[in-house]
C-alpha positions as a printed NumPy array, in Angstrom:
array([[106.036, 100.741,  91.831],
       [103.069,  99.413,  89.407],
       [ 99.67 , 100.183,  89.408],
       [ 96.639,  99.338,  87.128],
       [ 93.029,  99.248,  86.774],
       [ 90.64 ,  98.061,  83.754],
       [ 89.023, 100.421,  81.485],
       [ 86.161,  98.086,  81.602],
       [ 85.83 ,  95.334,  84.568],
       [ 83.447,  93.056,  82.932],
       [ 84.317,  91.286,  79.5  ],
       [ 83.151,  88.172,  77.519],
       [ 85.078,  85.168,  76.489],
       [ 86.307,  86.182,  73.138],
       [ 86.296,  90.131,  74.089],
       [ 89.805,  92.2  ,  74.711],
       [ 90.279,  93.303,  78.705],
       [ 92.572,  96.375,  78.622],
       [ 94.549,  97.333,  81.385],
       [ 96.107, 100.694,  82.428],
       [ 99.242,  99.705,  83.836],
       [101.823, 102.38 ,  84.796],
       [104.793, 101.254,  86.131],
       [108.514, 102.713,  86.798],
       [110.07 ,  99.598,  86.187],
       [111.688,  98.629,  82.756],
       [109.782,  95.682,  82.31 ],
       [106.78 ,  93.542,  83.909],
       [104.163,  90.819,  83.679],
       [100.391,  90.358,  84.186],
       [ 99.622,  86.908,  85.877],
       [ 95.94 ,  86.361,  85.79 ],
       [ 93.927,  83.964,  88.462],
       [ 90.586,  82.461,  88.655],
       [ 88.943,  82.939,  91.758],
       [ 87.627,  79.47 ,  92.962],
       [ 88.49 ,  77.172,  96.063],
       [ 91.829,  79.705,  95.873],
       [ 93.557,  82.15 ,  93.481],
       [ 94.383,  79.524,  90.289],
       [ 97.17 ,  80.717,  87.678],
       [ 95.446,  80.452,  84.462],
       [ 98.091,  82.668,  82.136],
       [101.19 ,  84.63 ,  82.331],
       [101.98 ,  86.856,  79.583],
       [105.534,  87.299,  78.234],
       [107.538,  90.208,  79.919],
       [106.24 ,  93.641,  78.593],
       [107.897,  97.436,  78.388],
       [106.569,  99.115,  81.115],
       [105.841, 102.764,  80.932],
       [105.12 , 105.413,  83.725],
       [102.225, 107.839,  84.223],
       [101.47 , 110.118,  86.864],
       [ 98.909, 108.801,  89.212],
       [ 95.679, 111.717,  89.111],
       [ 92.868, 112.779,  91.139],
       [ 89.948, 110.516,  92.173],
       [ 87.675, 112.219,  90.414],
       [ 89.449, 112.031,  86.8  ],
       [ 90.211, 109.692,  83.889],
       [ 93.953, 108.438,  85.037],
       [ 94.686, 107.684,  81.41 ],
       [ 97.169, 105.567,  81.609],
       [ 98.893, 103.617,  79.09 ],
       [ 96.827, 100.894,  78.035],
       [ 97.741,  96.819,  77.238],
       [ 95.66 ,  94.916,  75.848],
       [ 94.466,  91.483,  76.343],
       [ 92.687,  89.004,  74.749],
       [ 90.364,  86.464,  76.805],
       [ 90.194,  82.952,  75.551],
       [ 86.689,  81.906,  74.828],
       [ 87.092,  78.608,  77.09 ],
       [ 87.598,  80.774,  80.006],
       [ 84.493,  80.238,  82.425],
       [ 82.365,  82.528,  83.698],
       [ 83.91 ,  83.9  ,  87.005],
       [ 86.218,  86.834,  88.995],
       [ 89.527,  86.963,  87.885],
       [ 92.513,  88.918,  89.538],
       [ 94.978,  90.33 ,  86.898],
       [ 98.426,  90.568,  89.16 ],
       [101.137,  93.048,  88.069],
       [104.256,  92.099,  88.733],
       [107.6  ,  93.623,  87.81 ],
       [110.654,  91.667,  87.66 ],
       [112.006,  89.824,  90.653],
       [108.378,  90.621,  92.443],
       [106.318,  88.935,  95.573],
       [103.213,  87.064,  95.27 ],
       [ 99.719,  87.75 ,  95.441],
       [ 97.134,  87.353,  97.667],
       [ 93.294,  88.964,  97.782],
       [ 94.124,  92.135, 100.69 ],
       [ 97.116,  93.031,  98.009],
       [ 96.732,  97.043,  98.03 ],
       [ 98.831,  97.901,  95.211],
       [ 99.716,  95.765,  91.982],
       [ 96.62 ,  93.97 ,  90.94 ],
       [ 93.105,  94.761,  89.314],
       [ 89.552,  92.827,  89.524],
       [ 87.61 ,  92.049,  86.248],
       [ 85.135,  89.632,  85.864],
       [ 84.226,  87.367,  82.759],
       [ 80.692,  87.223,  81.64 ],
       [ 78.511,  83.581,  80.938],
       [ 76.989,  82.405,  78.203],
       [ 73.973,  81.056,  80.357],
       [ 75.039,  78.036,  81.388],
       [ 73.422,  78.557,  84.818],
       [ 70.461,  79.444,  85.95 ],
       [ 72.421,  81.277,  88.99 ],
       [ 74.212,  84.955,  88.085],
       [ 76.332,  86.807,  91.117],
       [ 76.567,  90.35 ,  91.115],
       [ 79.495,  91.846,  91.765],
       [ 79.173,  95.495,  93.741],
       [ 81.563,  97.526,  91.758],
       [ 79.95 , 100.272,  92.397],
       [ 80.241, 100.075,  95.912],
       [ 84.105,  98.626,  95.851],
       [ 84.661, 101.68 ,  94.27 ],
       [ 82.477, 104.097,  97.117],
       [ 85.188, 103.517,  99.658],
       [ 88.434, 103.649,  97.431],
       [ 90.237, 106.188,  98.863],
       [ 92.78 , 106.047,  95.519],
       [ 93.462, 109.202,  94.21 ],
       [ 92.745, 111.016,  97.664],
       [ 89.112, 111.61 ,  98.004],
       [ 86.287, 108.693,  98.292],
       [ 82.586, 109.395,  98.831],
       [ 83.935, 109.389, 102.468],
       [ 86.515, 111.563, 102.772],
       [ 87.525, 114.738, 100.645],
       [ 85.319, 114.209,  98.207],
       [ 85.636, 115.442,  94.785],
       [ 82.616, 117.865,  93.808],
       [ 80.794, 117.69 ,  90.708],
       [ 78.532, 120.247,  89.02 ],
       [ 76.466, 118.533,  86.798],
       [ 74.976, 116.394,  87.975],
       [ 75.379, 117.925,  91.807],
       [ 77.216, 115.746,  94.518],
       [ 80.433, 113.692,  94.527],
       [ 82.529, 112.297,  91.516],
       [ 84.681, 109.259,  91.16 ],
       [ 86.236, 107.617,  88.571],
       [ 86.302, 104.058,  87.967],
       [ 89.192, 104.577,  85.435],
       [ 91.463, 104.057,  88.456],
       [ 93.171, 101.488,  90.744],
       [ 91.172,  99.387,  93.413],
       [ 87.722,  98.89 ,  92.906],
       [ 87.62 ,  95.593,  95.159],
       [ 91.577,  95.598,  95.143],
       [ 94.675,  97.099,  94.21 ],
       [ 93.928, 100.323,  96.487],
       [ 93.528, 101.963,  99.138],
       [ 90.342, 101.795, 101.162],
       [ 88.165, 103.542, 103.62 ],
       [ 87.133, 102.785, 106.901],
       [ 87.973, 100.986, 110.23 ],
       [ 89.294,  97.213, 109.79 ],
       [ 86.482,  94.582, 111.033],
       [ 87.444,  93.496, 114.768],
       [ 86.645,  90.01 , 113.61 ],
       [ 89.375,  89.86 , 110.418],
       [ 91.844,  91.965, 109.678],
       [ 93.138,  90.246, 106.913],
       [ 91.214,  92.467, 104.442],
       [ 89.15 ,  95.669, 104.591],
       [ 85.302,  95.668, 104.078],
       [ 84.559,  97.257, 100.886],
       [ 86.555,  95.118,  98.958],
       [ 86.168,  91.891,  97.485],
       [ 88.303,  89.413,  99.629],
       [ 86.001,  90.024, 102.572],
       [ 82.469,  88.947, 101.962],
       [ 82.388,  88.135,  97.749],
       [ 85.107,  86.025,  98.085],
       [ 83.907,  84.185, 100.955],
       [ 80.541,  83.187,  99.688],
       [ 81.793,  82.555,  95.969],
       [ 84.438,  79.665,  97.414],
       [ 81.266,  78.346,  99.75 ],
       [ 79.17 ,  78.369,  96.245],
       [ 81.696,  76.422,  94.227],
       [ 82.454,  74.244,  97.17 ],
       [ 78.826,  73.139,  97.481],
       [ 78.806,  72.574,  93.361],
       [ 76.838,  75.469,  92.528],
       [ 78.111,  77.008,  88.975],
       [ 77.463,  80.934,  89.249],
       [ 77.859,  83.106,  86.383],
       [ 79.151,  86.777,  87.4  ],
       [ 78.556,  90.164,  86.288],
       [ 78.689,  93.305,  87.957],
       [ 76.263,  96.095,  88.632],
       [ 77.503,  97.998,  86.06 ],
       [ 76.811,  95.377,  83.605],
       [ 72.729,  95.17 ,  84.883],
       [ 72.912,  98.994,  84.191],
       [ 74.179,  98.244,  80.576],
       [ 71.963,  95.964,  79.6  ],
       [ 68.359,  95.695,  80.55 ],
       [ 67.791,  91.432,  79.783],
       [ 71.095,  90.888,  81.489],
       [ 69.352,  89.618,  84.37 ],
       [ 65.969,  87.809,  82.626],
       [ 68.735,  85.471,  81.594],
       [ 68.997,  83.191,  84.393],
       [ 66.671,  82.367,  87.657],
       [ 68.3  ,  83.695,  90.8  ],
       [ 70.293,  86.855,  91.221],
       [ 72.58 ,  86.883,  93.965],
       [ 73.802,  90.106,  95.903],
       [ 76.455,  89.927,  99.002],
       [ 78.079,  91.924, 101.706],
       [ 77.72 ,  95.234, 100.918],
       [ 75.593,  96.259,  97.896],
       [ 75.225,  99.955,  99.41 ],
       [ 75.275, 101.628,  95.798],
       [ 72.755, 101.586,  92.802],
       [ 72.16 , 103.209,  89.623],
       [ 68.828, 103.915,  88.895],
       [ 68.417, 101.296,  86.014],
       [ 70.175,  99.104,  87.863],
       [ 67.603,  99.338,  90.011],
       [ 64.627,  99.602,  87.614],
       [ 66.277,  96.058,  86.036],
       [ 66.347,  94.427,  88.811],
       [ 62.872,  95.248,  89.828],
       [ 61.497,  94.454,  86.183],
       [ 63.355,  91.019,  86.805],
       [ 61.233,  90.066,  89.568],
       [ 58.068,  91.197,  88.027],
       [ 58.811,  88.607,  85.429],
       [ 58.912,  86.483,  87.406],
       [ 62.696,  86.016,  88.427],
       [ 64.25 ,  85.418,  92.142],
       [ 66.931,  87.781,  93.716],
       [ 68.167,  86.633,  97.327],
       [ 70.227,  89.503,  99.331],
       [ 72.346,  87.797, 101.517],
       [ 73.642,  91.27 , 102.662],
       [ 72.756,  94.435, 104.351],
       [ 73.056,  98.39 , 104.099],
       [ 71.808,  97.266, 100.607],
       [ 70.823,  99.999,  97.729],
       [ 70.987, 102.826, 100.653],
       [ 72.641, 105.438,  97.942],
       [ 71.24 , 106.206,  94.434],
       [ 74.477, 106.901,  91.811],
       [ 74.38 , 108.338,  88.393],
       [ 76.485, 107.096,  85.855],
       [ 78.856, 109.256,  83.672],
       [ 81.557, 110.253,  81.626],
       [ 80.238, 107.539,  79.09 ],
       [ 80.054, 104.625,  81.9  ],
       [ 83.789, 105.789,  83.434],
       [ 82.549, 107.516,  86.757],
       [ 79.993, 107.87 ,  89.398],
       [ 78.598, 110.72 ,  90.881],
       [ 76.544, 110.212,  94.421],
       [ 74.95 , 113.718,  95.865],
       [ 74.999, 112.872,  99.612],
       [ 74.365, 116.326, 100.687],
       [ 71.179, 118.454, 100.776],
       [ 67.789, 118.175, 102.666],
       [ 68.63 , 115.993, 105.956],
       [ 71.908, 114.945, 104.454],
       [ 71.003, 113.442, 101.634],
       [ 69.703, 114.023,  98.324],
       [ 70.591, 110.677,  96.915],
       [ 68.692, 108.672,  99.264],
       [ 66.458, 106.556,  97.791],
       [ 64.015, 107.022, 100.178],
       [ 63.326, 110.5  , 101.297],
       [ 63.656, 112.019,  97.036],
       [ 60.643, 114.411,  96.876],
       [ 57.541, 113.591,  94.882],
       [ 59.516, 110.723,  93.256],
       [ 60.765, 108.631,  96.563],
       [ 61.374, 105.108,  95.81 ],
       [ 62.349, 103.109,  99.408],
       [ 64.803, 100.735,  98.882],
       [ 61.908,  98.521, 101.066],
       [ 60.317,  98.091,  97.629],
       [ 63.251,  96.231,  96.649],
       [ 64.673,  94.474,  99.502],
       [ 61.249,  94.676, 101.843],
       [ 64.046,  95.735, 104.074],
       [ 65.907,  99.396, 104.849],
       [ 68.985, 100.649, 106.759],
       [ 66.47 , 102.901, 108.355],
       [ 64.947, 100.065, 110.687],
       [ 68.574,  98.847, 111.084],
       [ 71.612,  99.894, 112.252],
       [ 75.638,  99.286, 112.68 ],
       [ 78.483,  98.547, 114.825],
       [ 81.741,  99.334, 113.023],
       [ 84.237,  99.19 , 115.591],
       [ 84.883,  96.373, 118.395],
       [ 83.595,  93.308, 119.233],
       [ 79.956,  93.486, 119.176],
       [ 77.109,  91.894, 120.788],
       [ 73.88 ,  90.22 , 119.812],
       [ 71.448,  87.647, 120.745],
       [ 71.138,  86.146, 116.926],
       [ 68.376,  85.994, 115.394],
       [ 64.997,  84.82 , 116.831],
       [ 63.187,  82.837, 114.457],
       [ 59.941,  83.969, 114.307],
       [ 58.291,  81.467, 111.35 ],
       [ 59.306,  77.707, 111.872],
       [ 57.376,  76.543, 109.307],
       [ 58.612,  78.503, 106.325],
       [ 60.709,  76.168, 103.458],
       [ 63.549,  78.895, 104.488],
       [ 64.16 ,  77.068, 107.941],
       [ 63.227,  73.111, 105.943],
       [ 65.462,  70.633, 108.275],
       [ 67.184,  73.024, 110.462],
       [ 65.144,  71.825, 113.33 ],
       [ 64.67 ,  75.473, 114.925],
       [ 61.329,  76.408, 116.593],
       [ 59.714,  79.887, 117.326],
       [ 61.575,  82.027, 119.624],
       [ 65.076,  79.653, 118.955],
       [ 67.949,  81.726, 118.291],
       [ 71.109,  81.096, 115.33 ],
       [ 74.189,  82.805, 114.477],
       [ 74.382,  84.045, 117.939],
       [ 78.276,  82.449, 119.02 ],
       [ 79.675,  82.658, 115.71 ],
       [ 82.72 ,  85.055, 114.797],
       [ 82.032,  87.253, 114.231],
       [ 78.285,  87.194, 115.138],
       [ 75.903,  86.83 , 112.599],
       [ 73.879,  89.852, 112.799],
       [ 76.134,  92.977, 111.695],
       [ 78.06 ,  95.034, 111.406],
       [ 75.611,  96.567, 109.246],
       [ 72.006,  95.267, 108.978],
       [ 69.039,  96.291, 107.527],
       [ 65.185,  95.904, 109.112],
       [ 61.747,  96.388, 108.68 ],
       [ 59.58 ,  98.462, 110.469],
       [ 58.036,  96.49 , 113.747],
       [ 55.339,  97.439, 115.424],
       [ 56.575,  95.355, 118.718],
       [ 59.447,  93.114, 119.596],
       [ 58.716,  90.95 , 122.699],
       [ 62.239,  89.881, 123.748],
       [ 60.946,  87.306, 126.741],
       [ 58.376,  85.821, 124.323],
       [ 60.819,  86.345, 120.81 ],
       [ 57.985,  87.82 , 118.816],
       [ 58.76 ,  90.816, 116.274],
       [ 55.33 ,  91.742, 114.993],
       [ 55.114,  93.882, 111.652],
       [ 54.245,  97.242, 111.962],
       [ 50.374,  97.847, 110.648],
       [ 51.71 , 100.873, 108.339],
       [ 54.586,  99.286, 106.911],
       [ 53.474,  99.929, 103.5  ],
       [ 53.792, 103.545, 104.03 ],
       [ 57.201, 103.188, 104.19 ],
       [ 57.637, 101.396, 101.156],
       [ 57.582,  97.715, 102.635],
       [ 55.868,  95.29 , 100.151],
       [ 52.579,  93.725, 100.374],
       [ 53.007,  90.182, 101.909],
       [ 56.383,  90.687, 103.463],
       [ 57.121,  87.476, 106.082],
       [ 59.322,  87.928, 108.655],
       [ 61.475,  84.685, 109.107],
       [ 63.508,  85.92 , 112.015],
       [ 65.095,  89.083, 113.523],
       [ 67.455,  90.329, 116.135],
       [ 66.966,  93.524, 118.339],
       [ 69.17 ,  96.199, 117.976],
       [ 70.175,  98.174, 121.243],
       [ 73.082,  98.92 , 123.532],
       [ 76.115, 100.254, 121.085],
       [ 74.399,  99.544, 118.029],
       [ 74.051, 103.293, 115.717],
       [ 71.241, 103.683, 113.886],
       [ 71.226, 105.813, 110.339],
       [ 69.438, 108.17 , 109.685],
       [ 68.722, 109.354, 113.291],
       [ 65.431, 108.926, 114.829],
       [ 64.621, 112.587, 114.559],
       [ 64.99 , 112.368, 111.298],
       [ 62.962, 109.314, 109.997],
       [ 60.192, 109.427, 112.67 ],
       [ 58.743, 106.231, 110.803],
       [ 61.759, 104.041, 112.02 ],
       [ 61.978, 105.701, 115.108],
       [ 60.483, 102.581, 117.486],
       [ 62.354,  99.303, 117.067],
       [ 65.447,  98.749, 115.173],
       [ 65.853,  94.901, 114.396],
       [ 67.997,  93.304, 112.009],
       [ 65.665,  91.123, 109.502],
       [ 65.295,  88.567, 107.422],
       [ 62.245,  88.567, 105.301],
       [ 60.744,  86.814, 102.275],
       [ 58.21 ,  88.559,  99.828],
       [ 57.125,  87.58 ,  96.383],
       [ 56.046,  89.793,  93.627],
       [ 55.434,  87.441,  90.758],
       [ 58.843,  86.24 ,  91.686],
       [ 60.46 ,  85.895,  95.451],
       [ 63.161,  88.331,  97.569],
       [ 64.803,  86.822, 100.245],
       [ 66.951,  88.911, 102.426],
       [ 69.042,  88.277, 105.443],
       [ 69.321,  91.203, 106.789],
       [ 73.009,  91.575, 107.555],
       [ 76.365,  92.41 , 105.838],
       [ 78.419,  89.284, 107.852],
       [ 76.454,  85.977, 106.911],
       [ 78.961,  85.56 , 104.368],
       [ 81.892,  85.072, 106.835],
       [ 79.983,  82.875, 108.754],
       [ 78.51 ,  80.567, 106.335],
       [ 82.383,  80.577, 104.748],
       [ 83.742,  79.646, 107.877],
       [ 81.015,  76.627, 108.835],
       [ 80.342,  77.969, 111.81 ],
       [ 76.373,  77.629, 112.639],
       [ 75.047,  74.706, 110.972],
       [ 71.297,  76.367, 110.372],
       [ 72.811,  79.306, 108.23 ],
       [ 74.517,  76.401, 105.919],
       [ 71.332,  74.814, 105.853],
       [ 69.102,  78.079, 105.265],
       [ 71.279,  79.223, 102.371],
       [ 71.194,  76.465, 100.551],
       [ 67.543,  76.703, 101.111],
       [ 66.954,  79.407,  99.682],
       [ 69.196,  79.029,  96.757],
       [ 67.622,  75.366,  95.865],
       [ 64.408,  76.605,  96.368],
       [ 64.973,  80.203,  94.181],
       [ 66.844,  78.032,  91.282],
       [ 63.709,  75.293,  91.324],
       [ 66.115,  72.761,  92.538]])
């Protein structure tokens, strides 16, 4: 049995990492990776004493004995997997549940590209401990709502997670890093694009994080922000900076941070179910439209099963974000990929019609009252009916009530968002199965970087 988590997941070359490690074994080793084309080996330490601590609740400081590490300043900006591994054990691989820990090292602005990494909502769904934001949560007082710690294992890996497997690969859970992150960081480096990394935490920290580089990038499942996370973020683009969301379900739950940066607390209970919604807060409601130009509210999900879709139907041709893919209005992409491009979770804006015969979504007339920003385009979108759930109910967000399409949008506000609209785009792109979401990515990130 070993366990371990970091007491902070994001360092700098030059900077210590510490680990918590507990272990029951008399001895063990920490082999770190590099996550690129594959896990590389880029140190093993000597064998260490190993020392055993009581695993805690989810909600509290785990304490654990800490060992400390220093990272060498040559190391390059990017996720690294610190394995734990006692004497005589197995190997490692990225759906590991147990004896490894996710940290990422920071740039020095070498790039003009910076990937966020959603610790926040890696740690959301980890069940270690016994209680997630999804089942038994812990309570907190002050603030009200749900606590967790990050001062625990998983967080991406090295615990245990909540929720159904995807139909499409069970060879990791959503809500961790293996199954989207990972996916789109090998396509990146494959394509020679040189990221830097940080994760949300770190754009909560520091408020010029992001005014550092050109293009912010934000994958999967981003479902959890802080505040100024948020406010950062927002600032970046009225500087003129580019963020493309090549996700969905994205900033759906505001989270406070606490306990000096070591826990989250997410109040998901109250007036319609939620008081840390971004959307419905009263006299202070912030959509997360105003960030994306897109909401969960207009979307919907399919978690279990194989779904089904039509793709999406482009709806503007001549937009740079469809340059040399050779689709025309009303063509559809991403329709027989696997899993399908559109889901399991996707995020829309509202429509005001969606003509399936003729393939044109047309933008509702009062979609500024609902937080969408001036000058929103939508590039293409896929209807959502049959299985697909929608969140929040219609009954309870009359303003989403009429179409619910999956979308992918462009607005600029000094600088440009792009979004796609769904959680999956990753896999697909990854996998090289549709030729036009290849070509659309690198689109948009040539054209967001001034390539």
């Amino acid at each position: 049995m070993i366990h371990g988590y970091p007491a902070r997941a994001g360092v700098a070359p030059g900077e210590s990492l510490v680990l918590h490690i507990s272990t029951d074994a008399a001895r063990f080793r920490v082999l770190f990776y590099r996550w690129g084309e594959r896990l590389l080996l880029v140190h093993e330490t000597s064998w260490l004493a190993g020392k055993y601590a009581l695993p805690q609740s989810a909600a509290d400081d785990w304490q654990w004995p800490p060992y400390e590490f220093k990272i060498p300043h040559h190391w390059p900006s990017a996720v690294y997997i610190a394995h734990l591994e006692e004497s005589g054990g197995g190997g490692i691989d990225l759906a590991n549940k147990s004896a490894s820990a996710l940290f990422i090292v920071s740039g020095k602005r070498r790039s003009k590209l910076l990937y966020k990494i959603p610790l926040a909502t890696y740690h959301a769904y980890n069940c270690t401990g016994g209680g997630c934001f999804y089942i038994n949560p812990p309570r907190s007082q002050d603030p009200a709502g749900a606590k967790l710690s990050l001062h625990r294992p998983g967080g991406g890996i090295g615990g245990e997670t909540w929720g159904a497997l995807d139909y499409y690969d069970m060879s990791s859970p959503r809500q961790t890093f293996a199954h989207w992150d990972a996916r789109f960081i090998r396509w990146l480096l494959r394509n020679g694009y040189s990221p830097e990394f940080c994760t949300d935490f770190d754009i909560h920290a520091d408020r010029d994080l992001c005014n550092r580089y050109r293009l912010l990038l934000s994958v999967g499942h981003d479902e959890y922000w802080s505040e100024p996370a948020r406010d950062r973020v927002e600032d970046f683009v009225s500087k003129g900076g580019n963020v493309a969301f090549f996700g969905a379900n994205l900033c759906w739950w505001r989270i406070h941070v606490v306990d000096d940066g070591t826990a989250i607390v997410c109040h998901q209970g109250g007036p319609h179910g939620a008081f840390d919604h971004w959307w419905p807060q009263t006299g202070a409601a912030r959509p997360e439209d105003a960030l994306t130009g897109v909401s969960y509210r207009n979307g919907g999900g399919w978690w279990d099963g194989p779904r089904h879709t039509e793709g999406f139907i482009v709806q503007d041709p001549e937009h740079w974000v469809f340059a040399g893919t050779g689709l025309s209005h009303g063509n559809s992409f991403g329709s027989n990929t696997s899993p399908p491009l559109v889901g399991y979770e996707c995020d829309g804006a509202p429509l005001e019609s969606f003509d399936g015969t003729a393939g044109l979504a047309v933008l509702s007339s009062n979609a500024h009252l609902t937080g969408t920003p001036s000058g929103f385009r939508v590039l293409a979108a896929s209807l959502l009916d049959g299985d697909w759930q929608e969140r929040p109910p219609r009954e309870m967000y009359p303003a989403g009530a009429g179409i619910h399409a999956a979308t992918m949008g462009i607005f600029a506000r000094n600088g440009t968002v792009f979004t796609a609209g769904t959680t999956d785009w990753a896999q697909v792109l990854e996998n090289a199965q549709d030729p036009h979401v290849d070509k659309i990515t690198r689109n948009v990130i040539n054209r967001l970087l001034d390539k």
